[in-house]
CHARMM internal coordinates of N, CA and C (Angstrom, degrees):
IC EDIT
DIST 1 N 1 CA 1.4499
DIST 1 CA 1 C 1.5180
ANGL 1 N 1 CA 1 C 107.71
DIST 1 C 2 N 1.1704
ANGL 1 CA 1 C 2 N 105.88
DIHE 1 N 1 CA 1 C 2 N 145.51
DIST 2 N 2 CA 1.5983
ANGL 1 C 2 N 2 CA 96.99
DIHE 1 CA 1 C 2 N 2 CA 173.99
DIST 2 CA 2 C 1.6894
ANGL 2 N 2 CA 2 C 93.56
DIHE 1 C 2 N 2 CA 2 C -151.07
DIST 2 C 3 N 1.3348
ANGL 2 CA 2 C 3 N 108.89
DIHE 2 N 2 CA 2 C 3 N 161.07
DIST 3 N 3 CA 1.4345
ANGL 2 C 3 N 3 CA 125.48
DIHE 2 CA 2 C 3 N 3 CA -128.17
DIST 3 CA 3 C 1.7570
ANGL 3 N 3 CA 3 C 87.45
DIHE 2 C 3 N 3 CA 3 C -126.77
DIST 3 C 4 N 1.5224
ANGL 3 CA 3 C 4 N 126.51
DIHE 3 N 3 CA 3 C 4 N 106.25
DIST 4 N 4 CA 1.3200
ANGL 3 C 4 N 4 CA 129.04
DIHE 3 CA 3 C 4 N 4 CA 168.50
DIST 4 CA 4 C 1.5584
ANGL 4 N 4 CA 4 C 100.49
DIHE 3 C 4 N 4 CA 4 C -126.48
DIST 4 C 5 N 1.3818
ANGL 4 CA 4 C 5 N 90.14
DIHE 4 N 4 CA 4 C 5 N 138.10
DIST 5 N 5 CA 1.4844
ANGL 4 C 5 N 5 CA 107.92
DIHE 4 CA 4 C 5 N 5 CA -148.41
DIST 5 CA 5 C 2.3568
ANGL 5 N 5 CA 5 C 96.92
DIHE 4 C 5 N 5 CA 5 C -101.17
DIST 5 C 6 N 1.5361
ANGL 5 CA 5 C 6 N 94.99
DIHE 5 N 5 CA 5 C 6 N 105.59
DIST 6 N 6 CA 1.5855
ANGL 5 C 6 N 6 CA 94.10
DIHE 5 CA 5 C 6 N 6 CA -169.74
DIST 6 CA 6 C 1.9803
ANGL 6 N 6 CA 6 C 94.02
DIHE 5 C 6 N 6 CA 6 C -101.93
DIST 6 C 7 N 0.8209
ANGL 6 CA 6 C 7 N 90.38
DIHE 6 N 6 CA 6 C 7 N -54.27
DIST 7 N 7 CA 1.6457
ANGL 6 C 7 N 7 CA 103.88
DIHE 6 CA 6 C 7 N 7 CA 168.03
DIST 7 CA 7 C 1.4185
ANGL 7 N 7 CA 7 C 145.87
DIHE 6 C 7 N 7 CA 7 C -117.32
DIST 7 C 8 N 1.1271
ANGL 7 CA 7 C 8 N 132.71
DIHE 7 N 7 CA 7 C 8 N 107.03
DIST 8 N 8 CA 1.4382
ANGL 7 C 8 N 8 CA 114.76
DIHE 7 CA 7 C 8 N 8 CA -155.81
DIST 8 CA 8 C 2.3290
ANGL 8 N 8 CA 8 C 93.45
DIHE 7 C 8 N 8 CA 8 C -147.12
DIST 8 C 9 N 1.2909
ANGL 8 CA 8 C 9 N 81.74
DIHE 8 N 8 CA 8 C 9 N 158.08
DIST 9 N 9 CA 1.1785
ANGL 8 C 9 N 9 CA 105.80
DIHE 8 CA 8 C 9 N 9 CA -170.87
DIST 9 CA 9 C 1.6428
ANGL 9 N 9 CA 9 C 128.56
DIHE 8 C 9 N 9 CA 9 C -136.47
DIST 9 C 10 N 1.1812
ANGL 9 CA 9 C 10 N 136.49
DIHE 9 N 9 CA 9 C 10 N 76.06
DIST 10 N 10 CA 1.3942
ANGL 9 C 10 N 10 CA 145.07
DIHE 9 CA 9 C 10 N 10 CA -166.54
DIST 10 CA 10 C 1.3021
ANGL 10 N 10 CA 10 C 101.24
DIHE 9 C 10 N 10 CA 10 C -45.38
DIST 10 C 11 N 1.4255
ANGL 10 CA 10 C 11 N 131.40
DIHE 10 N 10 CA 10 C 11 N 121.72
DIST 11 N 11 CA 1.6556
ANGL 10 C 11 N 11 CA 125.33
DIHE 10 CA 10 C 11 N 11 CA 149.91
DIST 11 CA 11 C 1.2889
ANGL 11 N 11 CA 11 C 93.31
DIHE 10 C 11 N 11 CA 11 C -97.86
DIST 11 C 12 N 1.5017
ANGL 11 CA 11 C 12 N 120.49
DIHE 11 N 11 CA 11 C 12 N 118.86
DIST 12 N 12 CA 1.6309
ANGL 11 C 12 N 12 CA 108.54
DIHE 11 CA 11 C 12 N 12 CA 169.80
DIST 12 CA 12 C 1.9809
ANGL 12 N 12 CA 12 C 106.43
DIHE 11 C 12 N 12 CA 12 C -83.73
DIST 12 C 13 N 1.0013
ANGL 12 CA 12 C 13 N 119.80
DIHE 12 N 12 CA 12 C 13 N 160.48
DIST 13 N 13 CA 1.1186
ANGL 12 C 13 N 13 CA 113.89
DIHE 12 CA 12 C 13 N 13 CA 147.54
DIST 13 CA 13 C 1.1451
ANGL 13 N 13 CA 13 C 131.11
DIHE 12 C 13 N 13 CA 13 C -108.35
DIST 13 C 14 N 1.6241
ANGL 13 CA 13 C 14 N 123.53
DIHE 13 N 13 CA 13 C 14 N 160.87
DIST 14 N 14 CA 1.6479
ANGL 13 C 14 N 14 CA 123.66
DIHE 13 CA 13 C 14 N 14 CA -178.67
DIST 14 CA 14 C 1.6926
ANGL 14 N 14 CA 14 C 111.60
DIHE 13 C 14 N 14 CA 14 C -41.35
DIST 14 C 15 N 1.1693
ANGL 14 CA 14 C 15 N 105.23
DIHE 14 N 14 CA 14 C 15 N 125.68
DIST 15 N 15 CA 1.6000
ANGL 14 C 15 N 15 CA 109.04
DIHE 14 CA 14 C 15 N 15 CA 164.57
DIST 15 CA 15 C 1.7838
ANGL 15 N 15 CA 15 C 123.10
DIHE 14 C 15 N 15 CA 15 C -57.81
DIST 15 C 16 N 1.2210
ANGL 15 CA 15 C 16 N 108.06
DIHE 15 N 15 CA 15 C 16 N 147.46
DIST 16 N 16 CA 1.7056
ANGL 15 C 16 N 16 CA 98.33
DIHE 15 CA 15 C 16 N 16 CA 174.77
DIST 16 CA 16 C 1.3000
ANGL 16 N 16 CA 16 C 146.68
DIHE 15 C 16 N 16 CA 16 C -76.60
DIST 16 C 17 N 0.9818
ANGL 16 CA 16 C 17 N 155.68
DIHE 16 N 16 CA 16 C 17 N 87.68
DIST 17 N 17 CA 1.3986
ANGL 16 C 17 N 17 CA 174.16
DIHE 16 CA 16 C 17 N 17 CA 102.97
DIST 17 CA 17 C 2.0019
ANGL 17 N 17 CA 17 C 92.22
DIHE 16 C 17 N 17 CA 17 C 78.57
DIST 17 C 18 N 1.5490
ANGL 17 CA 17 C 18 N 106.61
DIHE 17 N 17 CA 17 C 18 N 133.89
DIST 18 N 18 CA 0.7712
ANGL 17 C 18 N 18 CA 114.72
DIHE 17 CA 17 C 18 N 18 CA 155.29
DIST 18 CA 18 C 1.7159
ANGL 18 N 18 CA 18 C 115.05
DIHE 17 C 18 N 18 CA 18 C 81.02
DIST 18 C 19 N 1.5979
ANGL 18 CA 18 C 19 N 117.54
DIHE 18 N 18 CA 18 C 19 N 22.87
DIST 19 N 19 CA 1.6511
ANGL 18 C 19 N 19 CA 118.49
DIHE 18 CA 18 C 19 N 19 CA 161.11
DIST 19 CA 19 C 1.2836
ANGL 19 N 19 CA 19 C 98.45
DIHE 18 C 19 N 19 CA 19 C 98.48
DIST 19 C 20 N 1.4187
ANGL 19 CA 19 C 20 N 135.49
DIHE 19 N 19 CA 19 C 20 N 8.28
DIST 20 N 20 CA 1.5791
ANGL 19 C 20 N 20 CA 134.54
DIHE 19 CA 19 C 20 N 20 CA 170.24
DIST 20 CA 20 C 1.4425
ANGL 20 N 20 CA 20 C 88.48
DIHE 19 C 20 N 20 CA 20 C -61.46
DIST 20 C 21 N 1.1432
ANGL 20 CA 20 C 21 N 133.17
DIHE 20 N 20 CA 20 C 21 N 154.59
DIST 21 N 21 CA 1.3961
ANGL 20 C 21 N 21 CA 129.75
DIHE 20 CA 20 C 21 N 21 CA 121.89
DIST 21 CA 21 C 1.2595
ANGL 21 N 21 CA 21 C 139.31
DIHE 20 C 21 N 21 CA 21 C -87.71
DIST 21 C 22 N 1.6720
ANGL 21 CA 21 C 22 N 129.83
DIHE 21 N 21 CA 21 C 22 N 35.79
DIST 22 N 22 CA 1.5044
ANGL 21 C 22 N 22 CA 114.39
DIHE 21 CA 21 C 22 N 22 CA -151.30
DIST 22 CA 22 C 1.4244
ANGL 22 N 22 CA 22 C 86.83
DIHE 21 C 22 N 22 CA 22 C -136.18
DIST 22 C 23 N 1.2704
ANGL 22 CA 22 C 23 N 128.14
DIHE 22 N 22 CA 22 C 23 N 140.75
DIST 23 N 23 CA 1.1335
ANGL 22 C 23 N 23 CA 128.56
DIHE 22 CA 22 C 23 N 23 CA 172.06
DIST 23 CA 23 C 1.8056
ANGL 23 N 23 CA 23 C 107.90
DIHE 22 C 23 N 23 CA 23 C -153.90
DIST 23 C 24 N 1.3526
ANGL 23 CA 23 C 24 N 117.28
DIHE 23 N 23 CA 23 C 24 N 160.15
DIST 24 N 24 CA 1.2172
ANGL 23 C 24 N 24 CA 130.34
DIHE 23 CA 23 C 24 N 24 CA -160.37
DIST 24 CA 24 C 1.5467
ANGL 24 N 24 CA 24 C 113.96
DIHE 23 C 24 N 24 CA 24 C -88.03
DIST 24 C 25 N 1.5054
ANGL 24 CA 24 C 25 N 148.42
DIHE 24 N 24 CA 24 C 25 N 141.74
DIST 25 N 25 CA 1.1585
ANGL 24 C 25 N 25 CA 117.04
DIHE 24 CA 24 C 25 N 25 CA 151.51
DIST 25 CA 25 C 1.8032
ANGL 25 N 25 CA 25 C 109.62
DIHE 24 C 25 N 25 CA 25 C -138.67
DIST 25 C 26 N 1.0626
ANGL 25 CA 25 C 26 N 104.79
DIHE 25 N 25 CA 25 C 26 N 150.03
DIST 26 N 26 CA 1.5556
ANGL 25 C 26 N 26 CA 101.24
DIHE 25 CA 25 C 26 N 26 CA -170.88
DIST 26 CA 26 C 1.6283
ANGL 26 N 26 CA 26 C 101.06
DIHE 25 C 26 N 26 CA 26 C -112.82
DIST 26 C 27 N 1.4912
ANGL 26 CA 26 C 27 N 104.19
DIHE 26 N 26 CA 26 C 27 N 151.81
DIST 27 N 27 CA 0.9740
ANGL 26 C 27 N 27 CA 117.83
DIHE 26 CA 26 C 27 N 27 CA -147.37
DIST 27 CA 27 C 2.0918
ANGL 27 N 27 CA 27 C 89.17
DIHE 26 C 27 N 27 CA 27 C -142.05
DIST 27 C 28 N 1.5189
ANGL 27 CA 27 C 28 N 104.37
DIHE 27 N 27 CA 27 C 28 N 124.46
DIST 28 N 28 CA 1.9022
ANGL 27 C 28 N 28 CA 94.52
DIHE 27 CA 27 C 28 N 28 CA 166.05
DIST 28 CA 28 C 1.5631
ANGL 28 N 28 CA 28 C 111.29
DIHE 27 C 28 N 28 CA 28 C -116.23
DIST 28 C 29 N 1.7723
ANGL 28 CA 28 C 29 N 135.58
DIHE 28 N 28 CA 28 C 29 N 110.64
DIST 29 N 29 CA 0.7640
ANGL 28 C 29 N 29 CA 109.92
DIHE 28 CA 28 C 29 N 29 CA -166.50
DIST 29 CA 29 C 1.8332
ANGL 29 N 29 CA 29 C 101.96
DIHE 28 C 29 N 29 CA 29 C -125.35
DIST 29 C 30 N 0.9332
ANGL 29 CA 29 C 30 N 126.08
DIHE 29 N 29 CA 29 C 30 N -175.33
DIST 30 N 30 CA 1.2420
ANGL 29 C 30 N 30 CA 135.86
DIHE 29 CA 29 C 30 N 30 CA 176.92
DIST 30 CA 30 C 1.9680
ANGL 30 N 30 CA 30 C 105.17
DIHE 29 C 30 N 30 CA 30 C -87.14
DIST 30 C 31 N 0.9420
ANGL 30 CA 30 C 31 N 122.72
DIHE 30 N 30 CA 30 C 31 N 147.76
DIST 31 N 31 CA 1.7359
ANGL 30 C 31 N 31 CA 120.91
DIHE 30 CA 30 C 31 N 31 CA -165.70
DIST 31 CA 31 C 1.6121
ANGL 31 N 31 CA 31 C 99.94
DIHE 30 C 31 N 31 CA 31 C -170.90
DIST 31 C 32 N 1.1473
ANGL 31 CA 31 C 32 N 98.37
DIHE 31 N 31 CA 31 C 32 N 150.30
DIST 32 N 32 CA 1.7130
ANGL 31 C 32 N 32 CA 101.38
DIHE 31 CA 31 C 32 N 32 CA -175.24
DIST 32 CA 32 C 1.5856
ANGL 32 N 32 CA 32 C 111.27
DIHE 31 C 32 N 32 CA 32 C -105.37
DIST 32 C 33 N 1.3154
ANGL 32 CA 32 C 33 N 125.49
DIHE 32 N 32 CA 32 C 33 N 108.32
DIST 33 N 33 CA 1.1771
ANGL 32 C 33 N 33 CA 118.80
DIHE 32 CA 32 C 33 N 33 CA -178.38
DIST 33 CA 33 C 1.6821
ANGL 33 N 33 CA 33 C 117.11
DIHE 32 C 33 N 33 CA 33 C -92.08
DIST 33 C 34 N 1.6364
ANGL 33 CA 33 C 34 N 92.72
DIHE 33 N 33 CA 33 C 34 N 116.55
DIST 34 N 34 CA 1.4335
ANGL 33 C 34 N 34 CA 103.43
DIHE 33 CA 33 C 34 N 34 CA -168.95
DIST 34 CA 34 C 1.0995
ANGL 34 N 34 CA 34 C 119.80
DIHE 33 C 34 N 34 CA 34 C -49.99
DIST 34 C 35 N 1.3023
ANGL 34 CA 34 C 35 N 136.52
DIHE 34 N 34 CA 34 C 35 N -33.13
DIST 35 N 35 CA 1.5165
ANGL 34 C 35 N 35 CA 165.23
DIHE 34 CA 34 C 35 N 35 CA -108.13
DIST 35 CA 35 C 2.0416
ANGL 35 N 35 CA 35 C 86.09
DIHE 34 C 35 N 35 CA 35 C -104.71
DIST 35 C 36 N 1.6003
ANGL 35 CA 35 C 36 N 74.04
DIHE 35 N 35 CA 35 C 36 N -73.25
DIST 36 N 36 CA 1.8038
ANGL 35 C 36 N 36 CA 104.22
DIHE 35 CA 35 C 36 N 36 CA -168.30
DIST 36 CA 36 C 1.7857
ANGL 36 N 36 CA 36 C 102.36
DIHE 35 C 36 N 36 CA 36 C -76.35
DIST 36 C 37 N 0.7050
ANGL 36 CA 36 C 37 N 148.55
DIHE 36 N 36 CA 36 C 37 N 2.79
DIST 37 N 37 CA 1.4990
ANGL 36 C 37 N 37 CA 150.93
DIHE 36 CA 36 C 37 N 37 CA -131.38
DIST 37 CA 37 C 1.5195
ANGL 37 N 37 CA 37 C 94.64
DIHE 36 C 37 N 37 CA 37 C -23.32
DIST 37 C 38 N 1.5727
ANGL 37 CA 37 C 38 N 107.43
DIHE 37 N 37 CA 37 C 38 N 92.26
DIST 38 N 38 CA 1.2298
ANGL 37 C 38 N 38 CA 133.44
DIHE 37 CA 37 C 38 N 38 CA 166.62
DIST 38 CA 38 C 1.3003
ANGL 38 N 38 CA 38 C 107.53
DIHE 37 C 38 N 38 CA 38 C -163.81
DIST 38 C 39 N 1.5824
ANGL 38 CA 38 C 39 N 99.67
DIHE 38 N 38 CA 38 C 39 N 159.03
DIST 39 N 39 CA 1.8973
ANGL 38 C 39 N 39 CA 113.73
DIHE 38 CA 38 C 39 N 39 CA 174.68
DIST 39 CA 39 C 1.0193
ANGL 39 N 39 CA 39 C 104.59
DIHE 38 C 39 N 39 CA 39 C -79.15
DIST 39 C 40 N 1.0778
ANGL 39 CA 39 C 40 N 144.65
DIHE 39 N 39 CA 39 C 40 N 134.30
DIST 40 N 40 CA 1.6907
ANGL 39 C 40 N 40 CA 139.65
DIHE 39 CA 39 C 40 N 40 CA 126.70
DIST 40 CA 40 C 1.4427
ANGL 40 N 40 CA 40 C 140.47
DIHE 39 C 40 N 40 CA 40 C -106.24
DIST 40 C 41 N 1.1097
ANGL 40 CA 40 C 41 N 121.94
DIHE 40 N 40 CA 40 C 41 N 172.04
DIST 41 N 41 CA 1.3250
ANGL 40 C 41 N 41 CA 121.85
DIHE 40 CA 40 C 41 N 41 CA -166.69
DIST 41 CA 41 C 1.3126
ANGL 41 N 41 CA 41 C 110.60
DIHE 40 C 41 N 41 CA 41 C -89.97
DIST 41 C 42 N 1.2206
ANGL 41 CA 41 C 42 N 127.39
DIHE 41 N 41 CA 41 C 42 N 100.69
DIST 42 N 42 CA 1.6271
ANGL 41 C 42 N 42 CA 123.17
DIHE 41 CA 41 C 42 N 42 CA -179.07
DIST 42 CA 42 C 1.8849
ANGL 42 N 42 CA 42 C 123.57
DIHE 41 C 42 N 42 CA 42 C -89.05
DIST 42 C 43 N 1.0438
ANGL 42 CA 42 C 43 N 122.58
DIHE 42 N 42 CA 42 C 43 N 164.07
DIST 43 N 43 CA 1.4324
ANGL 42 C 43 N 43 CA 117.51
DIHE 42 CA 42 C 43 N 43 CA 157.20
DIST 43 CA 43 C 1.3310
ANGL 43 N 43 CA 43 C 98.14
DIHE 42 C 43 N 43 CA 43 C -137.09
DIST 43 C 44 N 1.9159
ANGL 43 CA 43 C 44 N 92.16
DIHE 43 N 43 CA 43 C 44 N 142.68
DIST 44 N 44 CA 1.2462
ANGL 43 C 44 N 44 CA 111.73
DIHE 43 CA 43 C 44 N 44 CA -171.89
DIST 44 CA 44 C 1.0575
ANGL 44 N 44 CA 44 C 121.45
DIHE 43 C 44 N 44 CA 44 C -138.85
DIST 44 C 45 N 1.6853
ANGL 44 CA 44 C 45 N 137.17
DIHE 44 N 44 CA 44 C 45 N 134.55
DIST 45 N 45 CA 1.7181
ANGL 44 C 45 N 45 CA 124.53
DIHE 44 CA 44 C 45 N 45 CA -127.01
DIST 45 CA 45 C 1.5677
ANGL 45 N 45 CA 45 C 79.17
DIHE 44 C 45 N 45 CA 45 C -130.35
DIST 45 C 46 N 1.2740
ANGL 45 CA 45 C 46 N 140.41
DIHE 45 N 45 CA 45 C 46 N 110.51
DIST 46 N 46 CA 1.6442
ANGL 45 C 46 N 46 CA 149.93
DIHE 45 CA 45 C 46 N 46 CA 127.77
DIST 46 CA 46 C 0.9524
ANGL 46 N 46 CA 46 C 116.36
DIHE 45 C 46 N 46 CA 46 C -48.62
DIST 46 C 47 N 1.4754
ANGL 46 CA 46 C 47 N 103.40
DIHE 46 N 46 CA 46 C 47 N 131.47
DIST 47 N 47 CA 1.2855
ANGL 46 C 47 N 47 CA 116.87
DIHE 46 CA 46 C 47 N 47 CA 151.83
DIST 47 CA 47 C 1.4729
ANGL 47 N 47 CA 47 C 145.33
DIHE 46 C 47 N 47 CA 47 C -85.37
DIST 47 C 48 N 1.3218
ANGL 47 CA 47 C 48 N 160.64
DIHE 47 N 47 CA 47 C 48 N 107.75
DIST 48 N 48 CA 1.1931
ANGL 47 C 48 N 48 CA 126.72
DIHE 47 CA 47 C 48 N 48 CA -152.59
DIST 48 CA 48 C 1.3772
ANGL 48 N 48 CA 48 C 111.84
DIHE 47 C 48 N 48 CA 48 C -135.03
DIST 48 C 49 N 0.8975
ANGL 48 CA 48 C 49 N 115.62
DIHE 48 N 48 CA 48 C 49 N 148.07
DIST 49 N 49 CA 1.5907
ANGL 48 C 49 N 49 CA 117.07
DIHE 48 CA 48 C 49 N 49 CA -167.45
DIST 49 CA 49 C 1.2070
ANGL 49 N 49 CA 49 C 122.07
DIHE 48 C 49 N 49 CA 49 C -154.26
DIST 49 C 50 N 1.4142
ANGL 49 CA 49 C 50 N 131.00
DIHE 49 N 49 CA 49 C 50 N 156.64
DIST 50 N 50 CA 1.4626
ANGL 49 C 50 N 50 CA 140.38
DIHE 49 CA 49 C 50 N 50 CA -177.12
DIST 50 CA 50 C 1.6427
ANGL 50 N 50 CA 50 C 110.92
DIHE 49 C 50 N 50 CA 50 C -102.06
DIST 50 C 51 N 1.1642
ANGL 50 CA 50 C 51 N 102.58
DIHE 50 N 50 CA 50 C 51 N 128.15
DIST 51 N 51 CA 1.3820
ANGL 50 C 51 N 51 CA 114.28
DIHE 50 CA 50 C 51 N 51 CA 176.27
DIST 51 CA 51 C 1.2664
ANGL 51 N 51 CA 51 C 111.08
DIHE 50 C 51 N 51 CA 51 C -103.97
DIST 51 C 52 N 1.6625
ANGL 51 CA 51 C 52 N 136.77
DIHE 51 N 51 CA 51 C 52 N 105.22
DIST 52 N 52 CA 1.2916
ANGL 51 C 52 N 52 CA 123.67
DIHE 51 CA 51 C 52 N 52 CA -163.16
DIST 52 CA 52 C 1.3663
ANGL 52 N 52 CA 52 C 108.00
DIHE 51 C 52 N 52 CA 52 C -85.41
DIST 52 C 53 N 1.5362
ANGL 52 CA 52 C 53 N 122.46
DIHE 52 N 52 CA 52 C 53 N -18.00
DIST 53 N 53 CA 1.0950
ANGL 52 C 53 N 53 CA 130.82
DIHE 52 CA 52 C 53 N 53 CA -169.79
DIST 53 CA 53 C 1.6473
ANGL 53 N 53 CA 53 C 115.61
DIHE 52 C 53 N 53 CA 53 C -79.27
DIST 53 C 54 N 0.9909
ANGL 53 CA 53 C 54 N 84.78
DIHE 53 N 53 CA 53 C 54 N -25.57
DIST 54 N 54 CA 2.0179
ANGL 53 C 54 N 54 CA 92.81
DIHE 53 CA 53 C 54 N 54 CA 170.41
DIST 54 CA 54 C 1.3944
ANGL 54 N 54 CA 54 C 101.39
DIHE 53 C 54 N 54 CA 54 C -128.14
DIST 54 C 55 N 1.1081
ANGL 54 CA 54 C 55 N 105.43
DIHE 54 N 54 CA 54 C 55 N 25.67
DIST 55 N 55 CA 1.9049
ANGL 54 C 55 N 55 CA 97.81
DIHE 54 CA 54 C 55 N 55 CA 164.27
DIST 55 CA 55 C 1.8646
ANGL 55 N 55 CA 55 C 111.24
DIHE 54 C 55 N 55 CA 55 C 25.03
DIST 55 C 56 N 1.5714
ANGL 55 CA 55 C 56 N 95.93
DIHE 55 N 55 CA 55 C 56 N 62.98
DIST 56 N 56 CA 1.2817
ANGL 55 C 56 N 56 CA 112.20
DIHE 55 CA 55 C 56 N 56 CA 169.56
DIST 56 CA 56 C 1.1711
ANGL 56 N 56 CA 56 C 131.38
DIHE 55 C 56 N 56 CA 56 C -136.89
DIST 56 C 57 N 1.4280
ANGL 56 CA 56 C 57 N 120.87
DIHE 56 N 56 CA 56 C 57 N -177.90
DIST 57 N 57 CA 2.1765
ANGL 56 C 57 N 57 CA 101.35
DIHE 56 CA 56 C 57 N 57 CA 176.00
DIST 57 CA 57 C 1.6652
ANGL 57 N 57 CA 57 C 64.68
DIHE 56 C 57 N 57 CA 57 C -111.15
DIST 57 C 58 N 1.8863
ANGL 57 CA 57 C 58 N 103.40
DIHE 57 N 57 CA 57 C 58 N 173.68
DIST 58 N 58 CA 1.1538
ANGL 57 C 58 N 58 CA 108.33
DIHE 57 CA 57 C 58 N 58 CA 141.34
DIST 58 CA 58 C 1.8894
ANGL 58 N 58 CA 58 C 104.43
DIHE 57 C 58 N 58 CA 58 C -159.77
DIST 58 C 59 N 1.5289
ANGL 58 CA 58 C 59 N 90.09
DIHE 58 N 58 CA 58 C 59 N 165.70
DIST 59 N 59 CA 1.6978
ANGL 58 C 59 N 59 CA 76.62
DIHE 58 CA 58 C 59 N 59 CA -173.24
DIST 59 CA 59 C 1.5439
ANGL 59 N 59 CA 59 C 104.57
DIHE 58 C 59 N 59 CA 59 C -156.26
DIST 59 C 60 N 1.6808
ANGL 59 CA 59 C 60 N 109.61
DIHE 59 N 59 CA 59 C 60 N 155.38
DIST 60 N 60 CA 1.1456
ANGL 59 C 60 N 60 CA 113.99
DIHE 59 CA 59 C 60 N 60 CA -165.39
DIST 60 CA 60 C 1.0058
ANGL 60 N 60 CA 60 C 120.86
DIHE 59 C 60 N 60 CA 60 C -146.40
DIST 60 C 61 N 1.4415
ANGL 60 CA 60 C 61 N 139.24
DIHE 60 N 60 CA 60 C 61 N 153.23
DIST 61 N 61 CA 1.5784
ANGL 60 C 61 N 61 CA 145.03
DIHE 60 CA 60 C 61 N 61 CA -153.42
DIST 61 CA 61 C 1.6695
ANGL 61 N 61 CA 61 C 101.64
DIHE 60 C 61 N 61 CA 61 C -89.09
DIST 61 C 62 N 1.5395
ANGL 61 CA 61 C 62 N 120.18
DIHE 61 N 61 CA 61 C 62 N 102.47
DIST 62 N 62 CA 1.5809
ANGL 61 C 62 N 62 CA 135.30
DIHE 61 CA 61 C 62 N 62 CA -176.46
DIST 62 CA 62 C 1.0588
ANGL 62 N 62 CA 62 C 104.52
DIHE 61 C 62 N 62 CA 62 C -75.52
DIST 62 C 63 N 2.0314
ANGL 62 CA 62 C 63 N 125.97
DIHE 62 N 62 CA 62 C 63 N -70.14
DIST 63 N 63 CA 0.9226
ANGL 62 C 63 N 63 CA 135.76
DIHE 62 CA 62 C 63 N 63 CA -175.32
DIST 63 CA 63 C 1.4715
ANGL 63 N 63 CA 63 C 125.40
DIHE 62 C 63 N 63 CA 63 C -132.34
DIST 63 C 64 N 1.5427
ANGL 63 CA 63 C 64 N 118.06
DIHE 63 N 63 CA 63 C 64 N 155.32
DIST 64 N 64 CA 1.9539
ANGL 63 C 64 N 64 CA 95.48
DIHE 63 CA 63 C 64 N 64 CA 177.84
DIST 64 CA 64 C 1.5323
ANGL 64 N 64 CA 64 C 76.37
DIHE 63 C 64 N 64 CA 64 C -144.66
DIST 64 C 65 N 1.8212
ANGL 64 CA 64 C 65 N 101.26
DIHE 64 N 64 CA 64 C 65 N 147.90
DIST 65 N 65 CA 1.2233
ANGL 64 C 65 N 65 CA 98.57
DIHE 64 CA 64 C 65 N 65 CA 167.62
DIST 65 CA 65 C 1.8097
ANGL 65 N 65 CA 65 C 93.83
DIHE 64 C 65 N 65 CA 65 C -141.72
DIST 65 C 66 N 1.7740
ANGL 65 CA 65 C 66 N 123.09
DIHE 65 N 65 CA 65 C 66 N 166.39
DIST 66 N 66 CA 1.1363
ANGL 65 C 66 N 66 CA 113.39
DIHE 65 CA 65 C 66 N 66 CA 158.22
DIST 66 CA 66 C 1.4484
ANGL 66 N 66 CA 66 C 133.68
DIHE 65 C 66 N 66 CA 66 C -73.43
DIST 66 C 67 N 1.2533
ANGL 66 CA 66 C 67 N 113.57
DIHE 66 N 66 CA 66 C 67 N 143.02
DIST 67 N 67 CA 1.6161
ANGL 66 C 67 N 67 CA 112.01
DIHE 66 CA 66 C 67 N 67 CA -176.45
DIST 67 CA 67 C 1.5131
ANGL 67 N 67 CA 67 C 99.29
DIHE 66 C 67 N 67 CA 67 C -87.85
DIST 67 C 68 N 1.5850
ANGL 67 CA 67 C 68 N 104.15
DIHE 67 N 67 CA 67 C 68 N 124.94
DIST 68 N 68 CA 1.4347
ANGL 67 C 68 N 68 CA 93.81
DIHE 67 CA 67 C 68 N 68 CA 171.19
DIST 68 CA 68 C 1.7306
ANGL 68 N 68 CA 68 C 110.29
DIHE 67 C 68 N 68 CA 68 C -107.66
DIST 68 C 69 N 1.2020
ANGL 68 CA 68 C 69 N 94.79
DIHE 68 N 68 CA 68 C 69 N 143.58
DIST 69 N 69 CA 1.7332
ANGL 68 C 69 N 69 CA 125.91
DIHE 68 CA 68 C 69 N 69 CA 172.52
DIST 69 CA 69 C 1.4080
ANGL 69 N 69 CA 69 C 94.14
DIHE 68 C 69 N 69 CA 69 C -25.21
END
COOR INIT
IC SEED 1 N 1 CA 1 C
IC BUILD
């Protein structure tokens, strides 16, 4: 499957209390599943985080699940 992004929508969530820097954001986008050769609607859970050591954000794909109808 690979994941082309036609619509997408950030829900961020609240950041964490107390100098964490890592917080979650979900994302529902449209993606073409090779498998099925069809689009579907996915949700997809980011991670995001601060790297103080390279004074960077960086972020990465946790979870994806299908949205059902």
């Amino acid at each position: 499957m690979s994941a082309v992004a036609n619509n997408s929508a950030a829900h961020p969530v609240p950041e964490f209390p107390g100098g964490i820097n890592v917080r979650w954001e979900t994302q529902r986008r449209i993606v073409w599943n090779v498998r099925e050769h069809t689009s579907e609607e996915r949700e997809l859970v980011y991670e995001i985080s601060w790297i103080a050591e390279l004074g960077l954000w960086r972020s990465f794909l946790r979870s994806q699940r299908k949205v059902k109808s």
